[in-house]
C-alpha positions as CSV (number, residue, x, y, z in Angstrom):
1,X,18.2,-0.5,13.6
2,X,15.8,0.7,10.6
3,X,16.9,-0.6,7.0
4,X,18.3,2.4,6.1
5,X,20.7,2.8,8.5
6,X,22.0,-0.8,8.0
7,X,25.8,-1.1,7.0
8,X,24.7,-3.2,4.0
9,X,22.4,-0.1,2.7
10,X,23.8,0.6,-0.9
11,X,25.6,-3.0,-1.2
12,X,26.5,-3.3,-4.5
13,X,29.0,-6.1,-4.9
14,X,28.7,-9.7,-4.5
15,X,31.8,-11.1,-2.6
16,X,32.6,-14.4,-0.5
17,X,32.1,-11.8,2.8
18,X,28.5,-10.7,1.9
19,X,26.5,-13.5,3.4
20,X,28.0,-12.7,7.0
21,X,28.1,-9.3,6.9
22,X,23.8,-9.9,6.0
23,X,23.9,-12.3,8.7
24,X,25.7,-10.0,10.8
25,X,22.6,-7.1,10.7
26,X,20.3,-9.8,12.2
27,X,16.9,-8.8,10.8
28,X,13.8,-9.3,12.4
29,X,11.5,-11.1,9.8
30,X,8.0,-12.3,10.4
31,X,6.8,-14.6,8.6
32,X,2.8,-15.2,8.0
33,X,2.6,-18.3,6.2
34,X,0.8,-22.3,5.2
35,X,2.8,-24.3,6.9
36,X,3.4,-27.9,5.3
37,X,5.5,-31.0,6.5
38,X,7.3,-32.2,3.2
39,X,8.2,-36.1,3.5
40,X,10.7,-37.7,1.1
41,X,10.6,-41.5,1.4
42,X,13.4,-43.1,-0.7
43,X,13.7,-47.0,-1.8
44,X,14.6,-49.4,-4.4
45,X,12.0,-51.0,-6.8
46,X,12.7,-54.7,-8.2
47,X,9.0,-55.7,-9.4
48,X,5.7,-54.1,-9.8
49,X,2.9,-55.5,-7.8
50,X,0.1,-58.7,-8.5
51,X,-2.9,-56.4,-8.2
52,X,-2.0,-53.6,-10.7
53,X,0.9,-52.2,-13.1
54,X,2.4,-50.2,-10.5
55,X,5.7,-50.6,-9.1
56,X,6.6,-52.2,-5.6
57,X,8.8,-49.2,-3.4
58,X,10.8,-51.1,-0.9
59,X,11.8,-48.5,1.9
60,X,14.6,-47.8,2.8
61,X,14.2,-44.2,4.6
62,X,12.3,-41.4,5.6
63,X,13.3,-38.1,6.1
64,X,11.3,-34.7,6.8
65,X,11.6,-31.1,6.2
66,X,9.0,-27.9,6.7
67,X,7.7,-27.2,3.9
68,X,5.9,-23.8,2.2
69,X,6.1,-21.3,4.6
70,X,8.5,-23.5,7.1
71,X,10.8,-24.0,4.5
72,X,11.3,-20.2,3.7
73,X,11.6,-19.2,7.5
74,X,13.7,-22.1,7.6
75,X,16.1,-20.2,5.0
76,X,15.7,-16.9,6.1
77,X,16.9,-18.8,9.5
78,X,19.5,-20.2,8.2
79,X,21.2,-17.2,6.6
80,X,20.7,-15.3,9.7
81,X,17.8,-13.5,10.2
82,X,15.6,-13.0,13.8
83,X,12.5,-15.2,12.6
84,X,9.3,-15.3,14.0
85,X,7.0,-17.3,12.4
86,X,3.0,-17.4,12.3
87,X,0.5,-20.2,11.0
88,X,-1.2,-22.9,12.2
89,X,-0.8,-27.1,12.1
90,X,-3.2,-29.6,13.3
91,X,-2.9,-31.0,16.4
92,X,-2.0,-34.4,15.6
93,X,1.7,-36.4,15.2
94,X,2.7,-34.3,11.8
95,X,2.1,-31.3,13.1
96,X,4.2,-31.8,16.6
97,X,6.9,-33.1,14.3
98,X,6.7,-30.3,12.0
99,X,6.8,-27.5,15.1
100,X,9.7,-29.3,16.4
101,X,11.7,-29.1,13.1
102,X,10.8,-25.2,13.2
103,X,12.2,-25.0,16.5
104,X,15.4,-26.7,16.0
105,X,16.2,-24.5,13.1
106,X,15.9,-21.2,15.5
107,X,13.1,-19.6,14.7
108,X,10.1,-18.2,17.0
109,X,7.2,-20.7,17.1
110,X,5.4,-18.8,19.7
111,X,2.5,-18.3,17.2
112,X,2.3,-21.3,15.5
113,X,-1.4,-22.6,16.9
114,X,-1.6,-26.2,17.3
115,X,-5.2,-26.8,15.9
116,X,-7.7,-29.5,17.5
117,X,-9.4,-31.5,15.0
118,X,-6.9,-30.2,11.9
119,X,-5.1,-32.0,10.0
120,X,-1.4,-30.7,9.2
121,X,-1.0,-30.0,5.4
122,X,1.9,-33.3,4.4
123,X,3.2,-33.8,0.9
124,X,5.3,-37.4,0.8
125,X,7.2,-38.1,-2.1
126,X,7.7,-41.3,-2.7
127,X,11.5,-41.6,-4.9
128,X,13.3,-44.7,-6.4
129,X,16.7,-44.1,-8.2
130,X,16.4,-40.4,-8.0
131,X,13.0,-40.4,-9.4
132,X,9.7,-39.4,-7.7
133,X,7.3,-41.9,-8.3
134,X,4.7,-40.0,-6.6
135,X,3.4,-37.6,-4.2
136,X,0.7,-38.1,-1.7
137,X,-1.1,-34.6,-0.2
138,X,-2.8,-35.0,2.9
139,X,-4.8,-32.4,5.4
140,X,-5.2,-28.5,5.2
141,X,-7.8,-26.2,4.3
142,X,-9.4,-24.2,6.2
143,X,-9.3,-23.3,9.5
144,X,-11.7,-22.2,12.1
145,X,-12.7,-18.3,12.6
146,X,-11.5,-18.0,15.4
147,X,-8.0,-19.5,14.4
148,X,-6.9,-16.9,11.5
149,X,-8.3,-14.2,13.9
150,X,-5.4,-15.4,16.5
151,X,-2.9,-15.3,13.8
152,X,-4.1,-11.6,12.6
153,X,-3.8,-10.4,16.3
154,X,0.0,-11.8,15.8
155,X,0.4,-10.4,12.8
156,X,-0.4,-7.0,13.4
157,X,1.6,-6.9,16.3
158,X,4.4,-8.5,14.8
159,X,4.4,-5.6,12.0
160,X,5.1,-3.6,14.8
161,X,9.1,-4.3,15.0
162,X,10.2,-6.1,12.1
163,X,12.3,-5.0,9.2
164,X,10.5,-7.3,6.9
165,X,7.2,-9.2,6.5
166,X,6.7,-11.6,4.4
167,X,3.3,-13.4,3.6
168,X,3.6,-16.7,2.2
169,X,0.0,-17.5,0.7
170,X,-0.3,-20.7,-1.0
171,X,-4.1,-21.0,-1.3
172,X,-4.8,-23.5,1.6
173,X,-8.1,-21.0,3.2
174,X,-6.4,-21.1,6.6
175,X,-4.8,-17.4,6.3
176,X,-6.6,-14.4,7.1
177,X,-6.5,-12.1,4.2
178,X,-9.1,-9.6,5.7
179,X,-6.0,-8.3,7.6
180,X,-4.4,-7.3,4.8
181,X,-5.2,-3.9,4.6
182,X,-4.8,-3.0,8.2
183,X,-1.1,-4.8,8.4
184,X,0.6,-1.5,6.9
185,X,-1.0,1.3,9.0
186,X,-0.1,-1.3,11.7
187,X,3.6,-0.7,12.1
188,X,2.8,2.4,13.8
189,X,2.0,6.0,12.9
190,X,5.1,8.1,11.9
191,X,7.6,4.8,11.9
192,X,10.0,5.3,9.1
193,X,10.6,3.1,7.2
194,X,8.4,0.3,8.7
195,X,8.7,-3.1,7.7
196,X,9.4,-4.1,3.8
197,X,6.3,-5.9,2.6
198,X,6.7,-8.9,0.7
199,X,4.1,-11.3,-1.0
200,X,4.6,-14.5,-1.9
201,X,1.0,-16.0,-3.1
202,X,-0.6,-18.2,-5.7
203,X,-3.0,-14.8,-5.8
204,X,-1.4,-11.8,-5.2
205,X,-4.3,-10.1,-6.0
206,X,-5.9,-11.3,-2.5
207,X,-3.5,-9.0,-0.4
208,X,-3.6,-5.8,-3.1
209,X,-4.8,-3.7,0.1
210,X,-1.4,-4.1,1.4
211,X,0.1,-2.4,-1.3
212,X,3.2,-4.7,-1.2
213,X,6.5,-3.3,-1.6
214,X,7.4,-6.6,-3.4
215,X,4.9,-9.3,-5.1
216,X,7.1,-12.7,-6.3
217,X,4.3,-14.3,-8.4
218,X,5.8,-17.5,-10.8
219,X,5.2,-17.4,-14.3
220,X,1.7,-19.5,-13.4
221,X,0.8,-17.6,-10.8
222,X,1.7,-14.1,-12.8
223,X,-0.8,-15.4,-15.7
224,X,-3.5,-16.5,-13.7
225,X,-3.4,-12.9,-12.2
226,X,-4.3,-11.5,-15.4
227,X,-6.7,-14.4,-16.0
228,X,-4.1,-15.2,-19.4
229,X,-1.3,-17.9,-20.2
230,X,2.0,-16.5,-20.4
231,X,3.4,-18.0,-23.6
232,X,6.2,-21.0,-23.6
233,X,9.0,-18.7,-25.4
234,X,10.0,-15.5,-24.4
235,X,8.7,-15.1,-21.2
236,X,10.9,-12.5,-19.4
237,X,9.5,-10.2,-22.4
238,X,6.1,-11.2,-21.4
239,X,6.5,-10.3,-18.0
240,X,7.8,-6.6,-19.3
241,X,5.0,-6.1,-21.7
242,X,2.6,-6.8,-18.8
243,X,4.3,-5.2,-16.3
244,X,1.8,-2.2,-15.7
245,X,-1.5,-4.6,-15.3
246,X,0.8,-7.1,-12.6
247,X,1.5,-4.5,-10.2
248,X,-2.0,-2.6,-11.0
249,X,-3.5,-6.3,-10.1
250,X,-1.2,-7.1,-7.4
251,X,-1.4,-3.2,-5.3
252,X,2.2,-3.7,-5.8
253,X,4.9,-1.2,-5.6
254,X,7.4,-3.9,-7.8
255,X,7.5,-7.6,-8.6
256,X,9.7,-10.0,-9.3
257,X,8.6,-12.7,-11.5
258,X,10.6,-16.4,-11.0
259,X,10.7,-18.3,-14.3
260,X,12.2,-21.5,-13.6
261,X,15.3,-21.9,-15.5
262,X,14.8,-18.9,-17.2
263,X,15.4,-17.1,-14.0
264,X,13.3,-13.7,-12.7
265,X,12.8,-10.8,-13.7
266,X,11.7,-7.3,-12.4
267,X,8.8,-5.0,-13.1
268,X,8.4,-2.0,-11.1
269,X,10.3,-0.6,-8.4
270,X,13.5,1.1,-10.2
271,X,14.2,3.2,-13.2
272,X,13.9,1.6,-16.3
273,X,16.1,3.7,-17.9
274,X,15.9,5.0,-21.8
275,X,15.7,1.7,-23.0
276,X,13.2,0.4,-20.5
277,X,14.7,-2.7,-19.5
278,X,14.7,-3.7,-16.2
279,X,16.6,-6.2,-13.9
280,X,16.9,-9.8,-14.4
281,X,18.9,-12.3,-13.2
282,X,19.7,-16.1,-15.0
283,X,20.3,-19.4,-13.2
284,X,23.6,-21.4,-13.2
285,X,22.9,-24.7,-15.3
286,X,22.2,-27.6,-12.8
287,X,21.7,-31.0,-13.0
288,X,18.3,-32.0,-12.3
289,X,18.3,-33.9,-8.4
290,X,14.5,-34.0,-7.4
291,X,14.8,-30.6,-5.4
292,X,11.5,-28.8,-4.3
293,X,11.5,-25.3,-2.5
294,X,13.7,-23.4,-4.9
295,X,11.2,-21.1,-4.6
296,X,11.1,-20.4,-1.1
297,X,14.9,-20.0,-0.9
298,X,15.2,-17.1,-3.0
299,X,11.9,-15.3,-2.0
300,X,13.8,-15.7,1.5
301,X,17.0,-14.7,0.1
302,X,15.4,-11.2,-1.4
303,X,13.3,-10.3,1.8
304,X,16.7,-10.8,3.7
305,X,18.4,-8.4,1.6
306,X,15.5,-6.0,1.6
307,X,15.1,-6.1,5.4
308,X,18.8,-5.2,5.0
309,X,18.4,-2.3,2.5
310,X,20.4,-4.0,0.1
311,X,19.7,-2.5,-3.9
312,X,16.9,-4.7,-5.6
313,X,19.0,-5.8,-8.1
314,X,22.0,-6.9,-6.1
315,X,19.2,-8.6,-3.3
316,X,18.1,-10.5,-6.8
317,X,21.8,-11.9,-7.7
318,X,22.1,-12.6,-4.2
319,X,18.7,-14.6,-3.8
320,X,19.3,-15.9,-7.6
321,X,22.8,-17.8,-6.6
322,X,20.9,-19.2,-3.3
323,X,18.5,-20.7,-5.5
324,X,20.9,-22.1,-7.5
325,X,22.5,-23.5,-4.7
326,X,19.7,-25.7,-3.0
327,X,18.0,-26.3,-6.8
328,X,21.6,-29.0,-6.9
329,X,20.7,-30.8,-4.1
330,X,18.2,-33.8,-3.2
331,X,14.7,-33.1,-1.8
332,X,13.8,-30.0,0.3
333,X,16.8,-27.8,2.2
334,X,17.9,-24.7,3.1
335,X,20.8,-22.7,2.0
336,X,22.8,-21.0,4.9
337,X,25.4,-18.5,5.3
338,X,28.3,-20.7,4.9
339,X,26.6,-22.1,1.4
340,X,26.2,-18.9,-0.1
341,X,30.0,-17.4,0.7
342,X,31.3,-20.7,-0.3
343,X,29.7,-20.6,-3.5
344,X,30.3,-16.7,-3.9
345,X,33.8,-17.7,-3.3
346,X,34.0,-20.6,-6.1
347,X,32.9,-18.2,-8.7
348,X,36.4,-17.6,-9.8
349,X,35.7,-21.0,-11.7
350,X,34.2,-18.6,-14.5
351,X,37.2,-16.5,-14.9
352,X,39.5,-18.6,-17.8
353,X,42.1,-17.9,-19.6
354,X,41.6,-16.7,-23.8
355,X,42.5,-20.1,-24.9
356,X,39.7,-22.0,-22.5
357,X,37.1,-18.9,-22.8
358,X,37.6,-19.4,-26.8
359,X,37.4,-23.8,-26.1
360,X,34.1,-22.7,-24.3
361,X,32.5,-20.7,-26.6
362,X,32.6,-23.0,-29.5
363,X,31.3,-25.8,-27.4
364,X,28.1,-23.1,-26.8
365,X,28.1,-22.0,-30.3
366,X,27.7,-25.8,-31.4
367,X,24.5,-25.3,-28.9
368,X,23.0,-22.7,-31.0
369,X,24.4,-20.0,-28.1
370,X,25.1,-16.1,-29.4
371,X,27.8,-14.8,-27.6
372,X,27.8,-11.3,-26.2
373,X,30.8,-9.5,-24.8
374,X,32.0,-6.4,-23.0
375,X,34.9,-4.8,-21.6
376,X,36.0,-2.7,-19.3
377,X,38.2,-1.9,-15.8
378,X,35.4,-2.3,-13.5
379,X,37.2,-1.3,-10.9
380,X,34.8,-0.6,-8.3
381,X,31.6,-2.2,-8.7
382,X,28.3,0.3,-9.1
383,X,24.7,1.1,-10.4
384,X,26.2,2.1,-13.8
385,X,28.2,-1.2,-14.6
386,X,25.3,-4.0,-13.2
387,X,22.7,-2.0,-15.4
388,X,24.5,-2.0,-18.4
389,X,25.5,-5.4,-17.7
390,X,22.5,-6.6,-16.8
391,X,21.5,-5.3,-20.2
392,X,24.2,-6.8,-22.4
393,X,23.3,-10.1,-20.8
394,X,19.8,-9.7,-22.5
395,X,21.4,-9.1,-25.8
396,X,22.0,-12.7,-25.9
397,X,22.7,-16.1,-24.4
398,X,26.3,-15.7,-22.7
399,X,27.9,-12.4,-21.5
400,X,31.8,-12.9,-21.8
401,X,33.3,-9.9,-19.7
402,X,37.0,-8.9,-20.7
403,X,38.7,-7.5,-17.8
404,X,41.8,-4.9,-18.2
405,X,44.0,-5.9,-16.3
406,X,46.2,-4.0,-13.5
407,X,49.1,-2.7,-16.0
408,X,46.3,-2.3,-18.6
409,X,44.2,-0.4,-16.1
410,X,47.4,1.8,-14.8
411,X,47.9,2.9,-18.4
412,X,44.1,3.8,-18.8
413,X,43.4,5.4,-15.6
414,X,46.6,6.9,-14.2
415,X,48.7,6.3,-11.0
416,X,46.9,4.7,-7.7
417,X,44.4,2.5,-10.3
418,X,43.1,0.0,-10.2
419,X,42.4,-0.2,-6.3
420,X,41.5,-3.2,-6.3
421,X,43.6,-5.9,-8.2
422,X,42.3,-8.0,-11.2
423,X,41.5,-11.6,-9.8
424,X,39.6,-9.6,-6.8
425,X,37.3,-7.1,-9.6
426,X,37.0,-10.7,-11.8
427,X,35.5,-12.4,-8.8
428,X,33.1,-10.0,-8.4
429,X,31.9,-9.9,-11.8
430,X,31.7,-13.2,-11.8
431,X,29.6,-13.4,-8.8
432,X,27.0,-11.8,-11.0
433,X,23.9,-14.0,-12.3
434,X,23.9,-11.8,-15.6
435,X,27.8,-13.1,-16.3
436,X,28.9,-16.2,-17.7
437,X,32.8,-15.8,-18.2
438,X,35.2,-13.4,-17.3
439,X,38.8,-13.0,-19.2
440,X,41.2,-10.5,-18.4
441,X,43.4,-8.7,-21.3
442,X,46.8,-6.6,-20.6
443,X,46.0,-5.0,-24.2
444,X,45.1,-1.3,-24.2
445,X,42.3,-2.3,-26.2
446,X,40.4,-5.8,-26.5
447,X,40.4,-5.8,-30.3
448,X,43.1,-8.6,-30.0
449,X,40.7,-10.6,-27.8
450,X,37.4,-10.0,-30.2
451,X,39.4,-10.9,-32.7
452,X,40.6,-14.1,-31.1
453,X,37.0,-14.8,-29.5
454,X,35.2,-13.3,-32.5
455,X,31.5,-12.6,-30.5
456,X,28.6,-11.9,-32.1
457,X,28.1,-9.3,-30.4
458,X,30.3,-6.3,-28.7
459,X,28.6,-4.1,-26.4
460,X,29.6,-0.7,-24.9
461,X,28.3,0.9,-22.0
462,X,28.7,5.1,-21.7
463,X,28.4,8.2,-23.2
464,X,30.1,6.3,-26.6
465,X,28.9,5.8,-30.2
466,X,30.0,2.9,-32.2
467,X,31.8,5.6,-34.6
468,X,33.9,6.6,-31.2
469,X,35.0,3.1,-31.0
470,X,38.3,1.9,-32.1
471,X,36.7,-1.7,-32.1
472,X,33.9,-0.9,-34.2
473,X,36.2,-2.3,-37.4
474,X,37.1,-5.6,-35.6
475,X,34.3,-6.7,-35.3
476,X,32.8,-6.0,-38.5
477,X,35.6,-7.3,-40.1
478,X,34.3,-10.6,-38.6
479,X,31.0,-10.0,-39.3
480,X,29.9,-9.2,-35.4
481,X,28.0,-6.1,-34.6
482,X,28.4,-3.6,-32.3
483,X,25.1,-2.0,-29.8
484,X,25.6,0.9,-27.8
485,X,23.4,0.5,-24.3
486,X,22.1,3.3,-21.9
487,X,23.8,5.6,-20.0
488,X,23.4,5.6,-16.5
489,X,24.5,9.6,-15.3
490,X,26.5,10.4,-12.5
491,X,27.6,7.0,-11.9
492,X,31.1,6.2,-12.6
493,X,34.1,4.7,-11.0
494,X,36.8,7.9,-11.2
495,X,33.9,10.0,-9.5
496,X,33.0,7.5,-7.0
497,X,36.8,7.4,-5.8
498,X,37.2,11.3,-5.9
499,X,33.8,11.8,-3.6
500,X,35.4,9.1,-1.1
501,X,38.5,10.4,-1.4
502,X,36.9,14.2,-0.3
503,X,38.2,15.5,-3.7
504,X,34.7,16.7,-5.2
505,X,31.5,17.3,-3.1
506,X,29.1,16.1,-6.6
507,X,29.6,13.8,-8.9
508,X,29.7,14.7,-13.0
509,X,28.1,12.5,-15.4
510,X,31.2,10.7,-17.2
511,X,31.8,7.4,-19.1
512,X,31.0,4.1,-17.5
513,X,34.0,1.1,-17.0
């Protein structure tokens, strides 16, 4: 089945039945990639040594994991995809452990070469109370000739039949990035749509001949490819101001840039829209538990979606909460199927009551937090509400979403609405990495609630002006302020019902919520 004719083409809405229904598609994904063996050797320490100041690690266990590309194959695994993985490993006792691990997690090792004479990449971390100590590299580099041009035979035929490829370049000289501009055309002549290209390299600017579909640079990685820094504050804006030069850089069609905490955010790909923001997503606050490969769990979380069809911005929430969801654990895992709907599923945690929301808020005010909220019936989930949430999110440092609720929505939008019932349209809000709280209100307006709640800012989506709103004079009264955010035509939840319903054959433009 191409992308396009997936079920899951035009998924909008993040629910607790969205991982298996991805799962369900069964993707093909190959994966080109430097394959590491990540070790994390825990113990106690008591004394430091006679020869030196350094401590004394007694050991108490071992464990290993694939690392680089392993680890994302690992996850794309693990959340269902049809992997088949292609790299290299030395022929020695790391790299037999490290195949095995591969193999155990169900993915295609047919082309991963065992290499005479290599040594397999190995990165131990050596932890004591939940601290790493240190790290010890071992092996890689460069491979012989002859070696990357066995994995560029398997590449190019594995372009052939997949519905993603994904290149995981981390700069160890053993891939063979003269292929790049022959992978495309390699898919076939005609074959629509071919595989989704995705890049995932400490230079991006090494497989520009691909012309990507997707680059995921980090905020290093996007600097060094403009030969810059990126600057410690504001770097989502930085990312949007030098958006252009990225994908020009990178051969890219669109790019999403991970920032750590900060989250990612996206250059390319989709309308801006009149304001010119773009997607982003934000992480879930985490305590910090020594995790590594973050990284590879949502680049492997997006190129699932994307093999799927799924909309770039829903494909980043998704990959966004299954980073968050391996970023809480110790050392280097995977996040799978069951982990993501579970979590999906908690997410009506963030819907509270007015009482706790307004509890909440002055704990994140004390923080030095601006609170941003918006309201609406949100009754089924599409382009037109995530923008303009998305956007209100970026207004400032929590997005409180006020839910009508069913009589509230009855009385706004006639008999037979909502169709779907408050606590189920709250969850899915919730779900979304832009939103931080949701409330529901049985008010006809939310004036009560701003006044209760008293944010600093109120934002409205739609063809509305602040003079149009009856909430404008709350929340000055209070001294908030009011900001009016793009209109997304033709997108709206009354239309959407009416074309499913067989009532209109096009859809007007009409106010958002």
């Amino acid at each position: 089945m191409t992308p396009a004719g997936r079920e899951t083409a035009g998924l909008r809405a993040l629910t607790p039945a969205v991982p298996a229904l991805l799962a369900g598609e069964r993707p093909r994904v190959s994966v080109l990639g430097d394959l590491m063996l990540d070790g994390w050797w825990t113990g106690e320490v008591h004394r430091l040594c006679r020869e030196a100041p350094a401590p004394v690690v007694e050991l108490a266990g071992r464990s290993y994991a694939p690392g680089g590309a392993g680890n994302t194959a690992m996850n794309l695994a693990a959340m269902g995809a049809e992997v088949e993985l292609i790299g290299c490993v030395g022929e020695d006792e790391n790299g037999r452990l490290l195949r095995r691990l591969l193999e155990d997690g169900g993915i295609d090792v047919r082309n991963v070469t065992m290499v005479a004479g290599h040594t397999t990449q190995t990165k131990c971390r050596v932890v004591s109370s939940g601290q790493v100590l240190l790290r010890i590299d071992d092996g890689g580099g460069p491979v012989p000739v002859e070696v990357r041009d066995r994995m560029a035979a398997a590449a190019l035929q594995a372009a052939t039949g997949a519905d993603a490829f994904l290149v995981c370049d981390y700069g160890s000289g053993a891939l063979p990035a003269q292929l790049a501009g022959r992978l495309r055309s390699a898919a076939g002549p005609g074959k629509s749509p071919g595989p989704v290209f995705v890049v995932d390299a400490h230079d991006a600017r090494l497989w520009s001949e691909l012309r990507p579909d997707v680059v995921t640079p980090n905020a290093s990685e996007a600097a060094a490819i403009l030969n810059t820094v990126m600057p410690a504050r504001q770097r989502a804006q930085w990312v949007l101001d030098h958006g252009a030069d990225l994908l020009a850089a990178s051969g890219a069609t669109a790019a999403v840039v991970t920032l750590d905490t900060e989250g990612t955010q996206l250059i390319g790909g989709t309308p801006a829209g009149p304001s010119g923001r773009l997607h982003r997503t934000w992480t879930r606050p985490a305590e910090d538990k020594q995790a590594s490969g973050a990284g590879d769990t949502f680049v492997a979380a997006l190129t699932l979606c994307l093999a799927c069809a799924v909309p770039m911005s829903t494909a980043m929430d998704f990959a966004q909460t299954a980073a968050d969801i391996v970023v809480k654990r110790f050392g280097t895992s995977v996040c799978s199927t069951e982990d993501l709907a579970a979590s999906l599923g908690q997410s009506v945690e963030r819907v509270l009551s007015a009482g706790e929301l307004a509890r909440r808020l002055a704990r994140a005010r004390q923080e030095g937090q601006r609170v941003v909220l918006t309201n609406g019936c949100f009754d089924v989930l599409h382009r037109g509400h995530t923008t303009y949430l998305n956007q209100a999110r970026q207004l400032g440092d929590l997005l409180v979403v006020a839910l009508n609720g069913d009589e509230s929505t009855r009385r706004l939008k006639g008999e037979g609405r909502p169709i779907n019932p408050a606590l189920d349209r709250a969850g899915v809000l919730a779900a979304l990495s832009c939103v931080d709280f949701v409330t529901v209100f049985e008010t006809d307006t939310p004036i009560p609630l701003l006044e209760q709640l008293q944010p600093e800012i109120y934002a409205k989506g739609g063809d509305y002006t602040a003079q149009m709103l009856a909430e404008t004079a709350a929340v000055e009264a209070y001294g908030g302020r009011v900001e009016i955010l793009d209109y997304v035509a033709n997108h709206s939840t009354t239309a959407m019902v009416e074309r499913i319903t067989g009532r209109v054959t096009s859809v007007p433009g009409e106010a958002q919520g």
